[in-house]
C-alpha positions in Angstrom: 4.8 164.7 8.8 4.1 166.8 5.5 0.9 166.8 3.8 1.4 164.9 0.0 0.4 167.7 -2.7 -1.8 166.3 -5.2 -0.5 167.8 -8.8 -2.6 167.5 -11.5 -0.8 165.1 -13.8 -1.9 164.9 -17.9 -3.2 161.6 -17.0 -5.5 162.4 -13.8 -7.1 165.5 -15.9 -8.3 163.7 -18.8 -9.6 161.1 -16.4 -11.1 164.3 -14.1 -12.6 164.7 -17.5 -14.3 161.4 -18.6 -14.9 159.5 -15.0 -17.0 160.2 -12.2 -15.8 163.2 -9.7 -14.8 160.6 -7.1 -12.9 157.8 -9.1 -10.1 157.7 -7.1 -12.3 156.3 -4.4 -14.2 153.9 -6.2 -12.9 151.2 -4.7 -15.2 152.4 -1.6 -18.2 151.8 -3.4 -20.5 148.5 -2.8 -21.0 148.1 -6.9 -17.3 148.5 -7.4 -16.9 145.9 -4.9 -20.1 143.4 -6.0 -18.9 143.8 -10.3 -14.9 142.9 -9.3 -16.2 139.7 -7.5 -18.6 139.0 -10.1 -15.7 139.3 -12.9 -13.4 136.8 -10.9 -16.3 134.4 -10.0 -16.0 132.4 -12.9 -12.3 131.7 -12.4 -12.8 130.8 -9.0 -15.3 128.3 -9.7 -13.1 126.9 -12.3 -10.7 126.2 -9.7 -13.2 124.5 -7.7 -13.8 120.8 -9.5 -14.4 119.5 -12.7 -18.3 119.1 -11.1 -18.6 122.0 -11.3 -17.3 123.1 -14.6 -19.6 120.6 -15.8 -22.3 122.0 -14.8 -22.0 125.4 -16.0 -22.7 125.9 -19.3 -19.7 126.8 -21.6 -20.0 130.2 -22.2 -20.6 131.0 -18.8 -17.3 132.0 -17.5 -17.0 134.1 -20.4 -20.1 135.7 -20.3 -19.8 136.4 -16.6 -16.6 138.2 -17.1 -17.8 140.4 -19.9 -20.6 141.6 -18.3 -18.8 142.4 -15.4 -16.1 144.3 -17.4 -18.5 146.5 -19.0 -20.5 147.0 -15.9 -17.4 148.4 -14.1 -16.7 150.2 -17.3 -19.9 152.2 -17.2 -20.0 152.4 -13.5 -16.7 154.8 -14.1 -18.2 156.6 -16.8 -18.9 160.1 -16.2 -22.8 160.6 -17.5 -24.5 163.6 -18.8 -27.2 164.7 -17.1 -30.1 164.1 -19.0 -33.0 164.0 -16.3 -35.6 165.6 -18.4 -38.2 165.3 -15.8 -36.6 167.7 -13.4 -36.1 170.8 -16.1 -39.1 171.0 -18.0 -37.3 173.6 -20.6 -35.6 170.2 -21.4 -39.1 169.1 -22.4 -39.7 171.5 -24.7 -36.6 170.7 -26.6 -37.6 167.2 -27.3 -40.8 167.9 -28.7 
């Protein structure tokens, strides 16, 4: 069986570029997992009874889903790093 070459595509190397080194396996990770069950919850309990949909406030569902949006967002985000605390010449700079 032949090995699958991966060629960089225009696509994959601005993503290389802007999310984390190991995007492609995200889908490993247990945030991944926790956010994408988090941003279907609401529907789910929609689908549950009208019990429960009276319950839960409103904005709920839509609140839910936002903030699990964004968190998966960010979670994807490739971050600077900014740890001051470790390089102390980075401590001089902010003062």
């Amino acid at each position: 069986m032949m090995k699958k070459l991966k060629v960089p595509t225009p696509v994959t190397q601005k993503a290389d570029q802007y999310l984390i080194p190991n995007w492609r396996r995200a889908w490993k990770f247990y945030t991944v997992k926790f956010w994408t069950a988090l941003l279907f919850l609401p529907e789910i309990l929609a689908t549950l009874s009208d019990d429960v949909k009276d319950y839960l406030p409103g904005n709920v569902r839509a609140t839910l889903s936002v903030i699990a949006l964004i968190s998966l967002i960010l979670r994807f985000k490739k971050q600077e790093d900014n740890n001051v605390l470790d390089d102390p010449s980075k401590n001089e700079k902010l003062s």
